[in-house]
N, CA, C and O atoms as a Tripos MOL2 file, in Angstrom:
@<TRIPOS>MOLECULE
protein
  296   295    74     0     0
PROTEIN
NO_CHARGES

@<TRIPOS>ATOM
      1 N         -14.1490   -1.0920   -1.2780 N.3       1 UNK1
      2 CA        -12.7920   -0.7670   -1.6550 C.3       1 UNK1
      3 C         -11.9140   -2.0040   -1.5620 C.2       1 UNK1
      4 O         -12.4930   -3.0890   -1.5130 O.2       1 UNK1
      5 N         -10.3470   -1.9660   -1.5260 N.am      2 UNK2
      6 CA         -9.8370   -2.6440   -1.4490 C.3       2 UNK2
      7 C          -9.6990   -3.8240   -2.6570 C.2       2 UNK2
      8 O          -9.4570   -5.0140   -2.4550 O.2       2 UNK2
      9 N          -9.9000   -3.2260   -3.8640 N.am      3 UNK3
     10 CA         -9.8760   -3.7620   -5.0130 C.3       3 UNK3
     11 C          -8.5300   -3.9780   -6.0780 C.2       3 UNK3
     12 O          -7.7380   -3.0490   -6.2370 O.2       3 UNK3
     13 N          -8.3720   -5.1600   -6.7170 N.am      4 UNK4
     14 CA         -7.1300   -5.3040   -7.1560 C.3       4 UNK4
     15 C          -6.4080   -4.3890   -8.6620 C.2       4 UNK4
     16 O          -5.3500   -3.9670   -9.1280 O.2       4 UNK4
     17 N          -8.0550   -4.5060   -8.9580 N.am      5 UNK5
     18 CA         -7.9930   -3.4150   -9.8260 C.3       5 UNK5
     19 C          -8.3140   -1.5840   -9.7760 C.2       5 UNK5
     20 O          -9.3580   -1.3370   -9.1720 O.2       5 UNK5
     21 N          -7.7660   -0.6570  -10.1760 N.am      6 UNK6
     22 CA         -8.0590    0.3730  -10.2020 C.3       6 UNK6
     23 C          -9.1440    1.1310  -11.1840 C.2       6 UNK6
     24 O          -9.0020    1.4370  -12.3680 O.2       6 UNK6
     25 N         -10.2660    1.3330  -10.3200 N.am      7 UNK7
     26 CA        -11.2300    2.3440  -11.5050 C.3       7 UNK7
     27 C         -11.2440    3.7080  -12.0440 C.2       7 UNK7
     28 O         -10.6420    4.6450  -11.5200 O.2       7 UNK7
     29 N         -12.0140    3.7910  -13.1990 N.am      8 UNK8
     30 CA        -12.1820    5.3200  -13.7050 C.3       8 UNK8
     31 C         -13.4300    6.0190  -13.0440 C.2       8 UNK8
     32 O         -14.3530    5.3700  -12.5500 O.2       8 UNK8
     33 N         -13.3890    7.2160  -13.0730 N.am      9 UNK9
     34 CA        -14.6790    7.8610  -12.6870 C.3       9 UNK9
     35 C         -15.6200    8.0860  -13.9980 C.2       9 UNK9
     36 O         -15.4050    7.7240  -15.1550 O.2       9 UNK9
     37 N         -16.6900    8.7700  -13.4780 N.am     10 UNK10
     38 CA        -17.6630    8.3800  -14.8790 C.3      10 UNK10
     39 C         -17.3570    9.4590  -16.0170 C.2      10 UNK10
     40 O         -18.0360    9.3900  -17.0420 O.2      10 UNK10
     41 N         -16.3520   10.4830  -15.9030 N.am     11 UNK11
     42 CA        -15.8910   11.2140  -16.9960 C.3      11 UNK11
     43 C         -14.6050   10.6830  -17.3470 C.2      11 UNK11
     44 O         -13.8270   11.5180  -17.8100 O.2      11 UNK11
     45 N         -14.1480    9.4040  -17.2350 N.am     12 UNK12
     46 CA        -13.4300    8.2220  -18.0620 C.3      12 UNK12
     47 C         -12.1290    8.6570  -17.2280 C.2      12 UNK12
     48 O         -11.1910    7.9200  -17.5300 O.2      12 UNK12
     49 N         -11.7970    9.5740  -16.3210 N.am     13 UNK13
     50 CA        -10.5810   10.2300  -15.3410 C.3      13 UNK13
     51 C         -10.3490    8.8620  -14.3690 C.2      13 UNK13
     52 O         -11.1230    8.1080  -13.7800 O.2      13 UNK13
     53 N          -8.8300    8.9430  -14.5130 N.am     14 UNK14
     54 CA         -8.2670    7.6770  -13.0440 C.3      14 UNK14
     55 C          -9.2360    8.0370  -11.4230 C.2      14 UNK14
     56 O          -9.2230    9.2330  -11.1300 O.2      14 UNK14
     57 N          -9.8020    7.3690  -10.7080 N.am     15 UNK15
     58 CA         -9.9270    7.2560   -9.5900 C.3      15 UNK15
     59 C          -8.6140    7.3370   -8.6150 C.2      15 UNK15
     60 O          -8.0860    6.2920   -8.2360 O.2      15 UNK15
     61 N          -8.3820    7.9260   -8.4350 N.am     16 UNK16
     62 CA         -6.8900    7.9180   -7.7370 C.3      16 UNK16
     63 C          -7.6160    8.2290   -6.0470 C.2      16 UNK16
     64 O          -6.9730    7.8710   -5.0600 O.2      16 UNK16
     65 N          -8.8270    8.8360   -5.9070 N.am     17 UNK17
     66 CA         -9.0230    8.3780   -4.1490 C.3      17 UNK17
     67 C          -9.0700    7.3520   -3.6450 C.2      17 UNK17
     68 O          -8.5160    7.0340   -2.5930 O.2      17 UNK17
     69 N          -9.8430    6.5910   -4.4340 N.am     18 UNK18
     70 CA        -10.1570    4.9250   -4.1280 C.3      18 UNK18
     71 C          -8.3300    4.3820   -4.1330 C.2      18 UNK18
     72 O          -7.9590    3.6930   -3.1820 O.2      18 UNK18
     73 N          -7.6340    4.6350   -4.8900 N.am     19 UNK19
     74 CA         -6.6720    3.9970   -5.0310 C.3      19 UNK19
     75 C          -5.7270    4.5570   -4.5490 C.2      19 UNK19
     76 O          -4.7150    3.8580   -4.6110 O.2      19 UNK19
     77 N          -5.5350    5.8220   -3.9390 N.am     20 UNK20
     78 CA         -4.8100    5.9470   -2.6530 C.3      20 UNK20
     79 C          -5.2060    5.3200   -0.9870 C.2      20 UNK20
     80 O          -4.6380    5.0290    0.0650 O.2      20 UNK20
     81 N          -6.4990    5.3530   -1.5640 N.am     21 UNK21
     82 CA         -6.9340    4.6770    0.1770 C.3      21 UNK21
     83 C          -6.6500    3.3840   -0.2190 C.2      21 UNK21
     84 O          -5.4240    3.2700   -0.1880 O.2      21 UNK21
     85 N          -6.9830    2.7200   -0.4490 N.am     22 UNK22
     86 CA         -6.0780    1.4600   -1.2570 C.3      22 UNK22
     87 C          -4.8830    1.1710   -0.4570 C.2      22 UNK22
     88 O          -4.6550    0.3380    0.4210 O.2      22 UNK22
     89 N          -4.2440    2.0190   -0.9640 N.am     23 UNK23
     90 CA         -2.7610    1.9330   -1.1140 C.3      23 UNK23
     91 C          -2.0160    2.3120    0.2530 C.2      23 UNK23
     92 O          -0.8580    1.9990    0.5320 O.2      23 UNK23
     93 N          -3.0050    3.1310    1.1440 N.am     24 UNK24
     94 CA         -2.4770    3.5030    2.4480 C.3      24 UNK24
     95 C          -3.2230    2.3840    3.0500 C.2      24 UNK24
     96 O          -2.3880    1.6420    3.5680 O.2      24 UNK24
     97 N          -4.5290    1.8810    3.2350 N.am     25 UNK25
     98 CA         -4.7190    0.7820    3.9620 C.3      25 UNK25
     99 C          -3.6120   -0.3780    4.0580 C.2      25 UNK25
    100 O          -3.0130   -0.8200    5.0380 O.2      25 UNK25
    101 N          -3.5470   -0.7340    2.6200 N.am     26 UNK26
    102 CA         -2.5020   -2.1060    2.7480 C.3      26 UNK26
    103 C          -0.7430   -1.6840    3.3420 C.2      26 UNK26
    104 O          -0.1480   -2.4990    4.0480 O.2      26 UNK26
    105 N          -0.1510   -0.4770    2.9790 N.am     27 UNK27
    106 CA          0.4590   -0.0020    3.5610 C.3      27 UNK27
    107 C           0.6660    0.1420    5.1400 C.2      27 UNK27
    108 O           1.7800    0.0310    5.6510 O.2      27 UNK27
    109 N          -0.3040    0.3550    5.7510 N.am     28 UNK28
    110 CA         -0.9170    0.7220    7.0820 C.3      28 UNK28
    111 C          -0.4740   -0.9990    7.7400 C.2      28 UNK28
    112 O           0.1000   -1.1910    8.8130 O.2      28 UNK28
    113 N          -0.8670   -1.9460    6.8880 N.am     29 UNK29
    114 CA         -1.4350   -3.3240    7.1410 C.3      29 UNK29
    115 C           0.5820   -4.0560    7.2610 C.2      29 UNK29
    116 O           1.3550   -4.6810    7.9860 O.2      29 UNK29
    117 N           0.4690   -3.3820    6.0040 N.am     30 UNK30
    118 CA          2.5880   -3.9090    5.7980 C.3      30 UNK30
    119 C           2.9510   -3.8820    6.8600 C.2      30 UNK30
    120 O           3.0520   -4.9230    7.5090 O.2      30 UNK30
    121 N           3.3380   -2.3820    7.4910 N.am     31 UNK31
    122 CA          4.2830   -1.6970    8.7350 C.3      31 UNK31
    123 C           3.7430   -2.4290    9.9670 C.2      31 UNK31
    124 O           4.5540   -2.6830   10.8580 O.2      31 UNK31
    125 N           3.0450   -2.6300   10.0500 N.am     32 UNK32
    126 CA          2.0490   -3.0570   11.5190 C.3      32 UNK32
    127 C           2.5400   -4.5230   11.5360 C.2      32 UNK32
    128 O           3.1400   -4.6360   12.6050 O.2      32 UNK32
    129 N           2.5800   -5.7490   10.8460 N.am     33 UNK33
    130 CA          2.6420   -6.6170   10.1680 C.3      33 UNK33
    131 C           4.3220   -6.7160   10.5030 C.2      33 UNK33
    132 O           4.9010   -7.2810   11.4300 O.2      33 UNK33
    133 N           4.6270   -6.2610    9.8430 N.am     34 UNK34
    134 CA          6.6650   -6.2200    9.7650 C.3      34 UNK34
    135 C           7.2130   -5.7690   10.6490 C.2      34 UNK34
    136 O           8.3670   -6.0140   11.0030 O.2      34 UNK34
    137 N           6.1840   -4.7870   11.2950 N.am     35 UNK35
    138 CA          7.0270   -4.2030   12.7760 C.3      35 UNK35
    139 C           6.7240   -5.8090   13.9660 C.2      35 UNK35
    140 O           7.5380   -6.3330   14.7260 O.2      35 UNK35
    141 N           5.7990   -6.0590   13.7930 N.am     36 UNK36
    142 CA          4.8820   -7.1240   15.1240 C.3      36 UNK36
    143 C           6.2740   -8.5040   14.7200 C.2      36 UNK36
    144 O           6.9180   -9.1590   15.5390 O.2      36 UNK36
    145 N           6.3440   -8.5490   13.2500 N.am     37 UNK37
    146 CA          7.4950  -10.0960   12.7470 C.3      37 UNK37
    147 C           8.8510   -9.0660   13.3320 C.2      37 UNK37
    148 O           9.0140   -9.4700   14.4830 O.2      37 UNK37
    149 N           9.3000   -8.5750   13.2200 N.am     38 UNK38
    150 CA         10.4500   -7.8950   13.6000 C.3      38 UNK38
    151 C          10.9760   -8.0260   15.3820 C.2      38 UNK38
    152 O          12.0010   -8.4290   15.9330 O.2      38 UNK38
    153 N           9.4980   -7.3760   15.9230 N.am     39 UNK39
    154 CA          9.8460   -7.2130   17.0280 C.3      39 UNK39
    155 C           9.4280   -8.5470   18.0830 C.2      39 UNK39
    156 O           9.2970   -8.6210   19.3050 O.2      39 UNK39
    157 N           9.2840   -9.6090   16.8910 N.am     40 UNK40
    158 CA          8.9570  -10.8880   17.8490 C.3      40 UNK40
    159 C          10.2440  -11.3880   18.0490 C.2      40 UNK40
    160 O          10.5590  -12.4440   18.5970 O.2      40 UNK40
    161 N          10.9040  -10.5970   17.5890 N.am     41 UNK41
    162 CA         12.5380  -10.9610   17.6110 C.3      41 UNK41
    163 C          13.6150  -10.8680   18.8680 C.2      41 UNK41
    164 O          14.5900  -11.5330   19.2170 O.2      41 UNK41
    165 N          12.8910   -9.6350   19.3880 N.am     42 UNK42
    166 CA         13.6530   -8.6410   19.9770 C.3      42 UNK42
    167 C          13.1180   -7.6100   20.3930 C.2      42 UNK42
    168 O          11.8980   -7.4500   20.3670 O.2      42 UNK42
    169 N          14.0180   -6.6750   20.8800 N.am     43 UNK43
    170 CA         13.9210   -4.7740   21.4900 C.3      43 UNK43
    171 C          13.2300   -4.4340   20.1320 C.2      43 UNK43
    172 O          13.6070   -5.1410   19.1980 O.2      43 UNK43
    173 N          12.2370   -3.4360   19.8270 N.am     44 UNK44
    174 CA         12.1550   -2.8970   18.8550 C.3      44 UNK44
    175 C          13.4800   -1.0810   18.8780 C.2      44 UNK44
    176 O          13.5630   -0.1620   19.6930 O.2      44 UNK44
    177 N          14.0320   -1.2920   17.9120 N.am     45 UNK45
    178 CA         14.5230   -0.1950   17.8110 C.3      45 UNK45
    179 C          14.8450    0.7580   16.7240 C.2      45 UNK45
    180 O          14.6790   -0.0120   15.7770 O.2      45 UNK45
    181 N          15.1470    1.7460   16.2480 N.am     46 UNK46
    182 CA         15.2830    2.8300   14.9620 C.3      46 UNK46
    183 C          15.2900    1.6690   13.8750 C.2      46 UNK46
    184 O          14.4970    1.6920   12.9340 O.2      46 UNK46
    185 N          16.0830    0.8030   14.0220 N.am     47 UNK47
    186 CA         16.4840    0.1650   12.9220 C.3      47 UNK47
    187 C          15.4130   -0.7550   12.6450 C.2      47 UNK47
    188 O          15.6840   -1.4830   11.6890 O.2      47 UNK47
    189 N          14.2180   -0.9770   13.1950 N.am     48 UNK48
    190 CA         13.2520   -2.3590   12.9030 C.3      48 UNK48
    191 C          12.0200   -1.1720   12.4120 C.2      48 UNK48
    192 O          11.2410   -1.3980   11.4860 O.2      48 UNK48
    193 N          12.0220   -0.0140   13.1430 N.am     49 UNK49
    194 CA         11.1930    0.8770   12.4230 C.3      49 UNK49
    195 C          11.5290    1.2980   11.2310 C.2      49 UNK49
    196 O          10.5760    1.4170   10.4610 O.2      49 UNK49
    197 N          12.7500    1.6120   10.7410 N.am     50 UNK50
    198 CA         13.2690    2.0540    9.6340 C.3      50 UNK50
    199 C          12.6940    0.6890    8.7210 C.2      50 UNK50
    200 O          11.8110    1.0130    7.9260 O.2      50 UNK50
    201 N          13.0360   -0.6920    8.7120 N.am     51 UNK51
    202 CA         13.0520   -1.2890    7.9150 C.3      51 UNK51
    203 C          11.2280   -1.5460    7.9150 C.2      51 UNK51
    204 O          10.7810   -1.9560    6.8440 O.2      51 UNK51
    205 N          10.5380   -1.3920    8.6910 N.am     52 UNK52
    206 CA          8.9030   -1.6620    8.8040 C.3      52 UNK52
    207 C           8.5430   -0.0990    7.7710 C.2      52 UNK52
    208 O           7.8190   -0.2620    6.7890 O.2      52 UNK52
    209 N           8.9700    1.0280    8.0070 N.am     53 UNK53
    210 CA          8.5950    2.2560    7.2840 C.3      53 UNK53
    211 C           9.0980    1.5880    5.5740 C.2      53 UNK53
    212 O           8.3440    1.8850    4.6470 O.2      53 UNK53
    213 N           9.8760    1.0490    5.3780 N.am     54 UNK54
    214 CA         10.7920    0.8250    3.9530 C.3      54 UNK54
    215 C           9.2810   -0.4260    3.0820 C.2      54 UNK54
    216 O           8.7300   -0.4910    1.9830 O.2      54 UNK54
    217 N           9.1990   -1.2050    4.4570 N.am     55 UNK55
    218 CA          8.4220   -2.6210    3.4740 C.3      55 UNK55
    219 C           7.1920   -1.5300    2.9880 C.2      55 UNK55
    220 O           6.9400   -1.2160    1.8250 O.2      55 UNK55
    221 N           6.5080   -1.0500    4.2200 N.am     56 UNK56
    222 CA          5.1170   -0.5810    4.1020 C.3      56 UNK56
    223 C           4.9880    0.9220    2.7100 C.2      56 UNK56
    224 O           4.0120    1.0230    1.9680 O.2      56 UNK56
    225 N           6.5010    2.1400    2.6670 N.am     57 UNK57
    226 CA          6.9150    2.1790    1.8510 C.3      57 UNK57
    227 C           6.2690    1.7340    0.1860 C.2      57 UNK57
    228 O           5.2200    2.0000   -0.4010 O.2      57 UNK57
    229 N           7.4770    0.9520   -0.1600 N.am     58 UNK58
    230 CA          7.4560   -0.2520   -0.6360 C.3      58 UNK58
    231 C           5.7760   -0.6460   -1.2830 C.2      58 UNK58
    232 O           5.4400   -0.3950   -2.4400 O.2      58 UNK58
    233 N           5.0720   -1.1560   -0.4730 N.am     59 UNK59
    234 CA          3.9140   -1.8890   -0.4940 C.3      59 UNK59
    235 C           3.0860   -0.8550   -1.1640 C.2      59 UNK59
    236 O           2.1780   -1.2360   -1.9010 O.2      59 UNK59
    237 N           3.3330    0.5970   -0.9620 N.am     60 UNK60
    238 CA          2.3550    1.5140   -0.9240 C.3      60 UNK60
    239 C           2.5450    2.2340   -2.5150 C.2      60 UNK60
    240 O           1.5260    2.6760   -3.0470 O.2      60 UNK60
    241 N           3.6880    2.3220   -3.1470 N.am     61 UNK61
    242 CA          3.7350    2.5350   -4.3970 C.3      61 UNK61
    243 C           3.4110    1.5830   -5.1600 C.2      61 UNK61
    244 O           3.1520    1.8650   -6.3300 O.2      61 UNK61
    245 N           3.3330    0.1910   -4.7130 N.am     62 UNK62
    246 CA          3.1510   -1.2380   -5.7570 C.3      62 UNK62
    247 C           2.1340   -1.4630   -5.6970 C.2      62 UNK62
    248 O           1.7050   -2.2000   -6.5840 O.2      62 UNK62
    249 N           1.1990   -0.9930   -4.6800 N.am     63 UNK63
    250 CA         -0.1290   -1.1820   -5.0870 C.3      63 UNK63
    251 C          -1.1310   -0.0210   -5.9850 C.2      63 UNK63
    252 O          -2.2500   -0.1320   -6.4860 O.2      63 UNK63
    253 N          -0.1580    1.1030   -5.9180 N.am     64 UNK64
    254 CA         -0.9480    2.3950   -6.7840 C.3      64 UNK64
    255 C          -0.0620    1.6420   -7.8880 C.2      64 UNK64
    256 O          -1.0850    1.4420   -8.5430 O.2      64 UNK64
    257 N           1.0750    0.9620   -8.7860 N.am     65 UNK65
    258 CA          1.5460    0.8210   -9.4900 C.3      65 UNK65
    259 C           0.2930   -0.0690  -10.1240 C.2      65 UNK65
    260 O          -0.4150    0.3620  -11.0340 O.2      65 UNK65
    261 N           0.1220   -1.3940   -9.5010 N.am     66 UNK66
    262 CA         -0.9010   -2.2200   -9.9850 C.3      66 UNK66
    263 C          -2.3240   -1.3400  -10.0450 C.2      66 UNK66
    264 O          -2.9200   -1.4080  -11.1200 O.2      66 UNK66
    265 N          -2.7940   -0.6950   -9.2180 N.am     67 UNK67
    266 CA         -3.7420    0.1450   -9.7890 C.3      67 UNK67
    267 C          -4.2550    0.1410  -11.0570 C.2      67 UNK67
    268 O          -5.2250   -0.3220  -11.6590 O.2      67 UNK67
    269 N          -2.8520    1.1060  -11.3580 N.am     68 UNK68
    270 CA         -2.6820    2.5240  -12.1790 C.3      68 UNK68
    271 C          -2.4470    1.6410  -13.8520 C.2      68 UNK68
    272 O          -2.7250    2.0890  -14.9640 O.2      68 UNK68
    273 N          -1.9010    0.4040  -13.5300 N.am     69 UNK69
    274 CA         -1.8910   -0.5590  -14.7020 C.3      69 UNK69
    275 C          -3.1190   -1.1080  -14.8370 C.2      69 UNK69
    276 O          -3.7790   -0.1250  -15.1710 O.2      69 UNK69
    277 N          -3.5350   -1.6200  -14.8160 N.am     70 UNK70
    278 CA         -4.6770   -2.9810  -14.4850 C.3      70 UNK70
    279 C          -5.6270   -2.1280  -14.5230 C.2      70 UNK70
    280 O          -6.7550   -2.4570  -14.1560 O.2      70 UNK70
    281 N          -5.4820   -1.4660  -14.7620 N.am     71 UNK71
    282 CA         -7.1470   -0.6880  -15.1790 C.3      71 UNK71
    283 C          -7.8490   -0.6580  -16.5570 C.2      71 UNK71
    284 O          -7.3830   -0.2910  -17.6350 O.2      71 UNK71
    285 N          -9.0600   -1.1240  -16.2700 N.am     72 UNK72
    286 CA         -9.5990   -1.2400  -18.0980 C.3      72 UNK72
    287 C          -9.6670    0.2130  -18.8200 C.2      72 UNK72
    288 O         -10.0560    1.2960  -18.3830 O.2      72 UNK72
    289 N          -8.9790   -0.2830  -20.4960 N.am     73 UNK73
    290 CA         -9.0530    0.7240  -21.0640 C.3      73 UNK73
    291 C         -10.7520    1.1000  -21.7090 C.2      73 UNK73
    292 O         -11.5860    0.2820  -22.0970 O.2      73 UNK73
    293 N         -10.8730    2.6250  -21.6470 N.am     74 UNK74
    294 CA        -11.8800    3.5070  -21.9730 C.3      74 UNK74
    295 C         -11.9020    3.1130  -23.7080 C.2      74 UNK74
    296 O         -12.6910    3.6850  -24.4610 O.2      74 UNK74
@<TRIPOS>BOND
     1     1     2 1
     2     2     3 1
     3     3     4 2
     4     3     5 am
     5     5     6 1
     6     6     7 1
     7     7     8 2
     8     7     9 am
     9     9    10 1
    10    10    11 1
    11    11    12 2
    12    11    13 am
    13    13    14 1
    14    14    15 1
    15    15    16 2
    16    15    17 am
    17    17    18 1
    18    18    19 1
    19    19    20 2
    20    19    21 am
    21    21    22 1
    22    22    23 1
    23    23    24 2
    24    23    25 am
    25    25    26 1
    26    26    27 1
    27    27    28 2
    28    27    29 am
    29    29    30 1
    30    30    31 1
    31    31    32 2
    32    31    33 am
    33    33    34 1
    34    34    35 1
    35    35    36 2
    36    35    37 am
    37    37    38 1
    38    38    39 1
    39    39    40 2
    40    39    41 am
    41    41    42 1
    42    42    43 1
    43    43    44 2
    44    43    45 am
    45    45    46 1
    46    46    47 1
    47    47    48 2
    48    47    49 am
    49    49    50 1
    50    50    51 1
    51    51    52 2
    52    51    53 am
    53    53    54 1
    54    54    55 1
    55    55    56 2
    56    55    57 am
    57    57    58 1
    58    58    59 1
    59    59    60 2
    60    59    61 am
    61    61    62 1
    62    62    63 1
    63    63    64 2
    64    63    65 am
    65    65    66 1
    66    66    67 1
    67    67    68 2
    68    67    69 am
    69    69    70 1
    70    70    71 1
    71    71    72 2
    72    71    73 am
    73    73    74 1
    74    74    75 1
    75    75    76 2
    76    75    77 am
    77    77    78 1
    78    78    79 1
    79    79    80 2
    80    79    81 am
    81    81    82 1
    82    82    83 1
    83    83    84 2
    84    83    85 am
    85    85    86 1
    86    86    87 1
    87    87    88 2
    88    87    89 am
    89    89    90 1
    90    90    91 1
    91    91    92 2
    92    91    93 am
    93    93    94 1
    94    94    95 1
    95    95    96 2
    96    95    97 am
    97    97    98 1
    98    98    99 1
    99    99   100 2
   100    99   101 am
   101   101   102 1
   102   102   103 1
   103   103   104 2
   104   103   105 am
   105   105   106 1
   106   106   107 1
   107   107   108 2
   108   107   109 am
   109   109   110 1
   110   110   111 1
   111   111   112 2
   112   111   113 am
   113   113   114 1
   114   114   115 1
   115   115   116 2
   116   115   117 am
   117   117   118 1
   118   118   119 1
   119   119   120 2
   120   119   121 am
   121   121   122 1
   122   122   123 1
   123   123   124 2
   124   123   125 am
   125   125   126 1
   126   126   127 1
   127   127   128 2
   128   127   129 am
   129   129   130 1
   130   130   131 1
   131   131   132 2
   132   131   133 am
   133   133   134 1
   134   134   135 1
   135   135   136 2
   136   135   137 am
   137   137   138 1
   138   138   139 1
   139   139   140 2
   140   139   141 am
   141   141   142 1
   142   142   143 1
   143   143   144 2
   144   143   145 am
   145   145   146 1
   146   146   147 1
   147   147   148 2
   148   147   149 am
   149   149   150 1
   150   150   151 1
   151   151   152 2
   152   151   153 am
   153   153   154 1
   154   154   155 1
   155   155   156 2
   156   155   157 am
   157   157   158 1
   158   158   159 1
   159   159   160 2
   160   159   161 am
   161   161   162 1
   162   162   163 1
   163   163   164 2
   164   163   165 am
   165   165   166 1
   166   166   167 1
   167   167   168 2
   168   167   169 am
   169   169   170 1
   170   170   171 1
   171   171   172 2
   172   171   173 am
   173   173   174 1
   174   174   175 1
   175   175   176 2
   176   175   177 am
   177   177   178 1
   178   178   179 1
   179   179   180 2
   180   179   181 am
   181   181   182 1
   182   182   183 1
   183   183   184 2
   184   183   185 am
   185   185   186 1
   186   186   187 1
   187   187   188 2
   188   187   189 am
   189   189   190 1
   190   190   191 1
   191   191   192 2
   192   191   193 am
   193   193   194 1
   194   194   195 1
   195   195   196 2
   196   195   197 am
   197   197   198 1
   198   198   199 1
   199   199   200 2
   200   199   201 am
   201   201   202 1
   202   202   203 1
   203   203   204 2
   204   203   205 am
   205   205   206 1
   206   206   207 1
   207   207   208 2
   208   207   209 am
   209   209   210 1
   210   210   211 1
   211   211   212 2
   212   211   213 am
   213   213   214 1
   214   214   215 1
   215   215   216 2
   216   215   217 am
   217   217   218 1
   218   218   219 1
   219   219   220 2
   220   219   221 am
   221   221   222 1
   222   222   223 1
   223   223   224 2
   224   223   225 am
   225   225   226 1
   226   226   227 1
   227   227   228 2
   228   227   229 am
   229   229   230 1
   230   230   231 1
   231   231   232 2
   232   231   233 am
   233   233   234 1
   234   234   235 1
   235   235   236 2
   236   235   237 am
   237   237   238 1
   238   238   239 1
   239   239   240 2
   240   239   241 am
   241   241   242 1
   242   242   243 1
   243   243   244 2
   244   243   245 am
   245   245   246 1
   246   246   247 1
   247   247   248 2
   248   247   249 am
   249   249   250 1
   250   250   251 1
   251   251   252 2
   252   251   253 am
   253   253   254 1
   254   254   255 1
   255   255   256 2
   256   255   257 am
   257   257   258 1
   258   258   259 1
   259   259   260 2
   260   259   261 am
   261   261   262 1
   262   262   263 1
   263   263   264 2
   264   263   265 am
   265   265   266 1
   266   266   267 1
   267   267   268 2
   268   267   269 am
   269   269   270 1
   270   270   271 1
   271   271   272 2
   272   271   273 am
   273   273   274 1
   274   274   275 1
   275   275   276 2
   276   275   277 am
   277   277   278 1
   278   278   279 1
   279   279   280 2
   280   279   281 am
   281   281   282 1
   282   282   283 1
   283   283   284 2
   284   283   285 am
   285   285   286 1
   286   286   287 1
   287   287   288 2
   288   287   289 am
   289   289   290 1
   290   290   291 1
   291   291   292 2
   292   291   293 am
   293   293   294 1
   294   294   295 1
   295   295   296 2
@<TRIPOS>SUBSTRUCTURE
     1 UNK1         2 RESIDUE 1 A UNK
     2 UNK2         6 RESIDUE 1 A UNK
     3 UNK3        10 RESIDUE 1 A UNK
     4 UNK4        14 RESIDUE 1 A UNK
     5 UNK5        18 RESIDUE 1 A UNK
     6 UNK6        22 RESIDUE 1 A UNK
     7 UNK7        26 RESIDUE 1 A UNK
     8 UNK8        30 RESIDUE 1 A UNK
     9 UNK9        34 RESIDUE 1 A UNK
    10 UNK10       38 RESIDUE 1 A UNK
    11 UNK11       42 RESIDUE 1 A UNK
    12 UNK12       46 RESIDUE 1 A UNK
    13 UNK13       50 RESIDUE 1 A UNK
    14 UNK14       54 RESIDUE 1 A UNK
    15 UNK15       58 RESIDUE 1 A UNK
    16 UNK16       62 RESIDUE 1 A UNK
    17 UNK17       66 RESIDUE 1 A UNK
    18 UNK18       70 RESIDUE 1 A UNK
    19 UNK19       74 RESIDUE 1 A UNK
    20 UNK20       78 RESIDUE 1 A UNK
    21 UNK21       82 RESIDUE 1 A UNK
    22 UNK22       86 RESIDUE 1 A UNK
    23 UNK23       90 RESIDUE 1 A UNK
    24 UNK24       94 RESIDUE 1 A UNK
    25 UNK25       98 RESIDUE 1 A UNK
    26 UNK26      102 RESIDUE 1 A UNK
    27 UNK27      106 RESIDUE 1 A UNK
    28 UNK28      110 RESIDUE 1 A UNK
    29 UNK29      114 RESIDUE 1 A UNK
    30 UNK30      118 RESIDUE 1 A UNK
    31 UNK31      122 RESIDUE 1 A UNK
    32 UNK32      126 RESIDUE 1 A UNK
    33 UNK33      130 RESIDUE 1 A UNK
    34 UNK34      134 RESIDUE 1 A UNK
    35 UNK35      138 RESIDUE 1 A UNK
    36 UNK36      142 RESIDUE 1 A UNK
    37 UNK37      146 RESIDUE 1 A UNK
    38 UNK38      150 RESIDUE 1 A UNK
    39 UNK39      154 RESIDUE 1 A UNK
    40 UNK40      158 RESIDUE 1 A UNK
    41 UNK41      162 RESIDUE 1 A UNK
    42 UNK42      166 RESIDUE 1 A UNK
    43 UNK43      170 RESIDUE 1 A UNK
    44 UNK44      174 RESIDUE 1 A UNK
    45 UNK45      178 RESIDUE 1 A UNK
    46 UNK46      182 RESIDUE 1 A UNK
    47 UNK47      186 RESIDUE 1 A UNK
    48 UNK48      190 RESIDUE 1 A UNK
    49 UNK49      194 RESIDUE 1 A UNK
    50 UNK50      198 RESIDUE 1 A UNK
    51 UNK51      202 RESIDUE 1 A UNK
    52 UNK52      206 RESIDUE 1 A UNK
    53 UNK53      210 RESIDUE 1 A UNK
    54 UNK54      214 RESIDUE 1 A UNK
    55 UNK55      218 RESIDUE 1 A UNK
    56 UNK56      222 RESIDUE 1 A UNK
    57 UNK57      226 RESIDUE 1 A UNK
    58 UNK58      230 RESIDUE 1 A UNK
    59 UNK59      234 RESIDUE 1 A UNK
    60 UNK60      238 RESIDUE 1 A UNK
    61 UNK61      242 RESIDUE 1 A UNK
    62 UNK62      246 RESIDUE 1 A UNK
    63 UNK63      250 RESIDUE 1 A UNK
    64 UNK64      254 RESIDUE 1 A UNK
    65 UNK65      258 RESIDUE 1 A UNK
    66 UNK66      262 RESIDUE 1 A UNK
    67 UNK67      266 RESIDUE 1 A UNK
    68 UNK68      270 RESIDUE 1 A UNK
    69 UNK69      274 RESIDUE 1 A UNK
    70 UNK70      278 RESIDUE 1 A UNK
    71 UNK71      282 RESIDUE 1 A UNK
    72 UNK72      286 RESIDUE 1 A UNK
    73 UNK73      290 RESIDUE 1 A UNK
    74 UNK74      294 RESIDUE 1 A UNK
């Protein structure tokens, strides 16, 4: 997994499991990542979680976006 591109299954249908796990791994990877740069700052508080939930967020529709594009046509 963990591919830049998104595949079809063999009845030519989007793969969308592969590319939700995808999309929650690197997600998973964002928040963890932005919370650890955030809170090297400081107290962690509502507001460093809010903005770590927003990147990871964020990260997690743009990679089903690239998916969902970048996939070879049938």
């Amino acid at each position: 997994m963990l591919q830049i591109r998104g595949r079809n299954n063999k009845d030519g249908s989007f793969n969308w499991r592969d590319a939700l796990t995808d999309a929650g791994i690197m997600a998973g990877l964002t928040f963890f990542t932005a919370l650890g740069g955030l809170g090297a700052t400081g107290a962690i508080t509502p507001r460093e979680i809010l903005a770590a939930g927003i990147a990871a967020a964020t990260q997690f529709f743009m990679v089903l976006a690239l998916k969902r594009g970048l996939r070879k046509e049938e």
